[in-house]
C-alpha positions in Angstrom: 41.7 176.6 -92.1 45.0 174.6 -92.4 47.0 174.7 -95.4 50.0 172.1 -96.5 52.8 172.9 -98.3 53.7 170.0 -100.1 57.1 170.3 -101.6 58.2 167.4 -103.8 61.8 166.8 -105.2 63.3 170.3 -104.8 66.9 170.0 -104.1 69.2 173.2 -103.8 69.8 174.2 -107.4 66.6 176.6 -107.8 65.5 176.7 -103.6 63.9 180.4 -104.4 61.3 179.4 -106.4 59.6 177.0 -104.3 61.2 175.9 -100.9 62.2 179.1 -99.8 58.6 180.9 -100.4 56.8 178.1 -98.8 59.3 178.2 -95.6 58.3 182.0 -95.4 54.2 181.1 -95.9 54.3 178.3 -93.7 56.1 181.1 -91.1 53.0 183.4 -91.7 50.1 181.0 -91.5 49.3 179.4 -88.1 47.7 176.8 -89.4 50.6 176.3 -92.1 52.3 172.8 -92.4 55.7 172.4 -94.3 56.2 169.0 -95.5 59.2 168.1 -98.4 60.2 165.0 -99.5 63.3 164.0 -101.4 66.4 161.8 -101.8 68.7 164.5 -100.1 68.7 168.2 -99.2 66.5 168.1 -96.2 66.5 170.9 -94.4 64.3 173.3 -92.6 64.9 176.6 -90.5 64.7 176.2 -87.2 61.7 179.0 -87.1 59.0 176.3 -89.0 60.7 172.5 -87.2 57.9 171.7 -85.1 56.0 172.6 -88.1 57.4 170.4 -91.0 57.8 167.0 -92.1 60.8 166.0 -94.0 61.0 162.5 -95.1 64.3 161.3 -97.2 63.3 158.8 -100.1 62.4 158.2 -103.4 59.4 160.3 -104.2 57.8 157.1 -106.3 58.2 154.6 -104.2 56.8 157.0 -100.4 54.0 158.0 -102.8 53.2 154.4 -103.5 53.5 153.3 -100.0 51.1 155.8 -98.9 
């Protein structure tokens, strides 16, 4: 099965609770997909690239779009 790991508006203040847990699950699972979305802080290791999507924006206004 494939499993998303949807990581809304976590900039760098607290990155161990969420971003840097789902960087090492997405590493794990095979069928893991990172994907974050916020105003800044983008960033992924270069381990899980061709497995994330990063988009830089306002999390209201993507969400609304979509």
């Amino acid at each position: 099965m494939r499993i998303l790991f949807l990581e809304l508006g976590v900039g760098a203040n607290t990155p161990g609770i969420i971003k840097y847990p789902f960087w090492q699950m997405t590493m794990q699972n095979p069928n893991g997909v990172y994907v974050c979305l916020n105003l800044k802080d983008l960033a992924v290791p270069q381990e899980i690239v061709e497995k994330s999507i990063c988009i830089q924006g306002d999390i209201g206004k993507v969400l609304q779009s979509l």
